[in-house]
C-alpha positions as CSV (number, residue, x, y, z in Angstrom):
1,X,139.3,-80.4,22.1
2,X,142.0,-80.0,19.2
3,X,144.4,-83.1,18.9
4,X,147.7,-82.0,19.1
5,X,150.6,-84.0,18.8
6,X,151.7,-85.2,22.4
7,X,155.3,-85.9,22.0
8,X,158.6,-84.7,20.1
9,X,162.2,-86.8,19.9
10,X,165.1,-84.3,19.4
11,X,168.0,-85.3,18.2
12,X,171.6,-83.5,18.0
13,X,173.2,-84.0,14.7
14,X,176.2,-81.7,14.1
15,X,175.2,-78.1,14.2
16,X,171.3,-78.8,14.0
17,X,169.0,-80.8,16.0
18,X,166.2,-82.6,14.2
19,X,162.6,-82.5,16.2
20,X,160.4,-85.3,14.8
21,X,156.4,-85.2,16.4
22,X,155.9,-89.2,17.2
23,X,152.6,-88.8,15.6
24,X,154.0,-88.1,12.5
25,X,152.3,-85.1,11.7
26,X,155.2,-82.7,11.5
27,X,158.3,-84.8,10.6
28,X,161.9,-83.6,10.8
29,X,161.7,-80.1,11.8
30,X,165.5,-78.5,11.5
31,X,166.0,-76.5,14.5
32,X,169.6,-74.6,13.6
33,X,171.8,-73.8,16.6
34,X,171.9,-69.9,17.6
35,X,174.6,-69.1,15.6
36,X,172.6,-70.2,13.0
37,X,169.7,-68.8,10.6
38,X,167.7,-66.5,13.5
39,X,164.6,-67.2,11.6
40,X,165.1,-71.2,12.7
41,X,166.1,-70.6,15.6
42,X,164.2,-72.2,18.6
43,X,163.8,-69.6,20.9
44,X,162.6,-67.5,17.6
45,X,160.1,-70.4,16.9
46,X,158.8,-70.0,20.1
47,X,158.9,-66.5,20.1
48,X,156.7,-66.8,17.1
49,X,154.6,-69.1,18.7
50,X,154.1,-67.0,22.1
51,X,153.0,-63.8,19.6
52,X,150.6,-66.1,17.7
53,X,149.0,-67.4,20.8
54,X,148.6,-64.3,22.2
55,X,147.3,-62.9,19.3
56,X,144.6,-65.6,19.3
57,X,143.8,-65.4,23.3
58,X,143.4,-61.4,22.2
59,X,140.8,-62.8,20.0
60,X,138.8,-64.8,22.3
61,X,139.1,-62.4,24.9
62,X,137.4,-59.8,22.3
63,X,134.4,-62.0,21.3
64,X,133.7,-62.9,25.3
65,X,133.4,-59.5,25.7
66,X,132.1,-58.0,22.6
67,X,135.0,-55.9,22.1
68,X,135.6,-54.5,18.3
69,X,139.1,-55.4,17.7
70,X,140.7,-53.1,14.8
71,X,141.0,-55.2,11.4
72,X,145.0,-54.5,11.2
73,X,145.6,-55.6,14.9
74,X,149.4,-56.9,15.1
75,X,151.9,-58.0,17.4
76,X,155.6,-58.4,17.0
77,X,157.5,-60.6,19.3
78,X,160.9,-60.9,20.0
79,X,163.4,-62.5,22.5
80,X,166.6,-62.0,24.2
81,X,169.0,-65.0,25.5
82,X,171.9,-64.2,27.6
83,X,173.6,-65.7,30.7
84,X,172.5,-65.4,33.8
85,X,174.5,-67.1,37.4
86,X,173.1,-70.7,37.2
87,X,172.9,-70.9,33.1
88,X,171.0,-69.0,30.4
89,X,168.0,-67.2,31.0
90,X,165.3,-65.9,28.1
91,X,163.4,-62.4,28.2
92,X,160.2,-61.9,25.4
93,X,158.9,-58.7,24.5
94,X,155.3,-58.5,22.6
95,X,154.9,-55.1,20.9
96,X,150.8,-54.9,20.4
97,X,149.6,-52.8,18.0
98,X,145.7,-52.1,18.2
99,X,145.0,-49.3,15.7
100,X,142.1,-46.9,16.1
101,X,141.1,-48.2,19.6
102,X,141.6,-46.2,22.7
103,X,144.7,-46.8,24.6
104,X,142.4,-47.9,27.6
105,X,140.4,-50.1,25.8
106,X,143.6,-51.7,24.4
107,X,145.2,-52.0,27.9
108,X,142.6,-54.1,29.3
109,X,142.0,-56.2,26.5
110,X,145.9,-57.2,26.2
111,X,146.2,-57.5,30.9
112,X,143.3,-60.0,29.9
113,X,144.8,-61.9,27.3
114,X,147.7,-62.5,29.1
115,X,146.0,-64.2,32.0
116,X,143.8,-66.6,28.9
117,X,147.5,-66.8,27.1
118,X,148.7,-70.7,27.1
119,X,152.0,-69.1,26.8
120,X,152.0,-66.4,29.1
121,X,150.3,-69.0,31.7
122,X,153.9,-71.6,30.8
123,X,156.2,-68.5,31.3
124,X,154.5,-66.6,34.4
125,X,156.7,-66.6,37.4
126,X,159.3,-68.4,35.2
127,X,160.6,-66.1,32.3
128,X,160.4,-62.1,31.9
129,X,157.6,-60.7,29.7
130,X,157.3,-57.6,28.8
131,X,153.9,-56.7,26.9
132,X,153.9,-53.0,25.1
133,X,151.3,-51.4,23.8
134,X,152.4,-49.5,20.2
135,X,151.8,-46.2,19.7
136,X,149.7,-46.2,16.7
């Protein structure tokens, strides 16, 4: 197994808070509030992150099951913040684009990924995910 860095200090300084990994490996990432640059933003990193992941549990799930997946596969993720009764909830929306395979095919492949997904297995039950298939 991969060694990953285990912990992360945030700090609030002003309008940005500073995430140092303890190990050392990635220090002083800026995180900017939301008002902020939305390409620094945190729920954009993880938004990034989630699309990533999946992208690479897509992967796996292909080469367990000998699946062809198309050269220019893509997904764009995206996320939504907004109050909800007890605070601020979160929505994510991966767009999945699988050229030249049948829409099938494509279907089962990403409802299979999703239950190998780190992310989707963090957010189940807990945050709203919606997974669409692009027309290609």
């Amino acid at each position: 197994m991969k060694e990953y860095p285990k912990q992360i200090l945030s700090k609030s300084l002003r309008r940005v808070a500073i995430a140092t990994v303890a190990s050392g490996m990635a220090a002083g990432i800026a995180l900017a509030v939301p008002s902020g640059n939305p390409i620094v933003v945190p729920p954009t990193k993880f938004a990034a992150g989630y699309s990533a992941c999946f992208l690479g549990a897509m992967k796996f799930v292909a080469a367990r099951h000998k699946i062809a997946l198309p050269a220019d596969v893509s997904i764009e993720g995206s996320v939504e913040i907004g109050a909800i009764p007890n605070g601020f909830g979160i929505e994510f929306d991966l767009k999945i684009s699988l050229p030249s395979m049948a829409p099938e095919a494509a279907r089962a492949l990403i409802d299979k990924a999703h239950i190998v997904c780190r992310y989707s297995s963090a957010t189940r039950n807990n945050i709203d995910v919606r997974l669409t298939l692009a027309c290609a």
